[in-house]
matplotlib code that plots the C-alpha trace (Angstrom):
import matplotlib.pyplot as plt

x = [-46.1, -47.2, -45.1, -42.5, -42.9, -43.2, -40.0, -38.1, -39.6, -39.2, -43.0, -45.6, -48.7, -52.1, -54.7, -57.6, -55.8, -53.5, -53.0, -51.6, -48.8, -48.2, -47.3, -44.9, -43.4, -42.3, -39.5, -39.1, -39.6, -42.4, -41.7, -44.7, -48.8, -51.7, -54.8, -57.5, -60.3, -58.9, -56.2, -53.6, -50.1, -49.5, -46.1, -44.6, -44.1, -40.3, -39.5, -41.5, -44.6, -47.5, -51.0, -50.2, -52.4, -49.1, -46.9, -49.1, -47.0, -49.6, -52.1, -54.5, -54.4, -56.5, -55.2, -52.9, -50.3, -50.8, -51.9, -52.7, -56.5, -56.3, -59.5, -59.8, -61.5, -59.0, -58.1, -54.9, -53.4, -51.7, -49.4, -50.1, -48.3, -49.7, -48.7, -49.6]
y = [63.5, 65.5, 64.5, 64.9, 67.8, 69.1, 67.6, 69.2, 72.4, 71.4, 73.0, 71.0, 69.5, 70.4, 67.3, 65.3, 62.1, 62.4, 58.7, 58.0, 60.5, 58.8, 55.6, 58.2, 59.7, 56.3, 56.1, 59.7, 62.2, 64.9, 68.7, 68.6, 67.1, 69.5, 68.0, 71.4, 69.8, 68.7, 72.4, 69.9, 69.0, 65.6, 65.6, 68.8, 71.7, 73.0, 75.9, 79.2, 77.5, 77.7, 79.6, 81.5, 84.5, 86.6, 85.7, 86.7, 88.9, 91.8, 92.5, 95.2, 97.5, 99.7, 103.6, 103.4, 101.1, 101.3, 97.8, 94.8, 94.1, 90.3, 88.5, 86.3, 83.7, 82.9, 79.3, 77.8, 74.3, 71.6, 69.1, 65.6, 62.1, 59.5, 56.1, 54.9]
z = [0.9, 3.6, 6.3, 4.0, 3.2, 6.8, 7.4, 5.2, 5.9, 9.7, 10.1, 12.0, 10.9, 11.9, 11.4, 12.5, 11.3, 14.3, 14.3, 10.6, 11.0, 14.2, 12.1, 10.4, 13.3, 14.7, 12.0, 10.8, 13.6, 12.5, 13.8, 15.8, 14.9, 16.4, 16.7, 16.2, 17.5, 20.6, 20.7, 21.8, 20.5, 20.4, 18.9, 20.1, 18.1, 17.5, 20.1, 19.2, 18.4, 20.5, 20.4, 23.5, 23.6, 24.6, 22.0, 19.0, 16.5, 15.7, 18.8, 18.9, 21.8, 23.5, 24.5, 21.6, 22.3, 26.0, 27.4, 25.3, 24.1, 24.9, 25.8, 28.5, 27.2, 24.0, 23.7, 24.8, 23.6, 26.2, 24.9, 25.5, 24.6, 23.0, 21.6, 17.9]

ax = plt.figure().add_subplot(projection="3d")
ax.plot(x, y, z, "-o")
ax.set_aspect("equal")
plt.show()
């Protein structure tokens, strides 16, 4: 129901059961799986998703409106393949 549901609303699925909605994406193409633990897509995302530090709607800034107030150390994702 899940998966279903996600592809209907063509929005991806974050889970730590990547490997079940692998099975799935084998005959019905998912619109992306995220892994959280690992930060890592491993069925990618449809275009305009992505946790991308820069691309957040609504960031704070410092000087009122002046530069960004983006920390250094916030987490990226990498996309990688895998095969169920």
């Amino acid at each position: 129901m899940i998966a279903a549901t996600a592809i209907a609303h063509q929005m991806p699925i974050a889970t730590l059961n990547v490997r079940d909605f692998l099975l799935i994406d084998r005959y019905f193409p998912l619109p992306g799986i995220f892994d959280p633990l690992s930060m890592e897509w491993i069925v990618d995302p449809p275009s305009g998703w992505t946790f991308a530090p820069d691309l957040q709607p609504e960031v704070e800034t410092k000087d009122h409106g002046k530069t960004p107030n983006i920390e250094a150390g916030t987490p990226t994702c990498k996309i990688i393949r895998l095969r169920a």
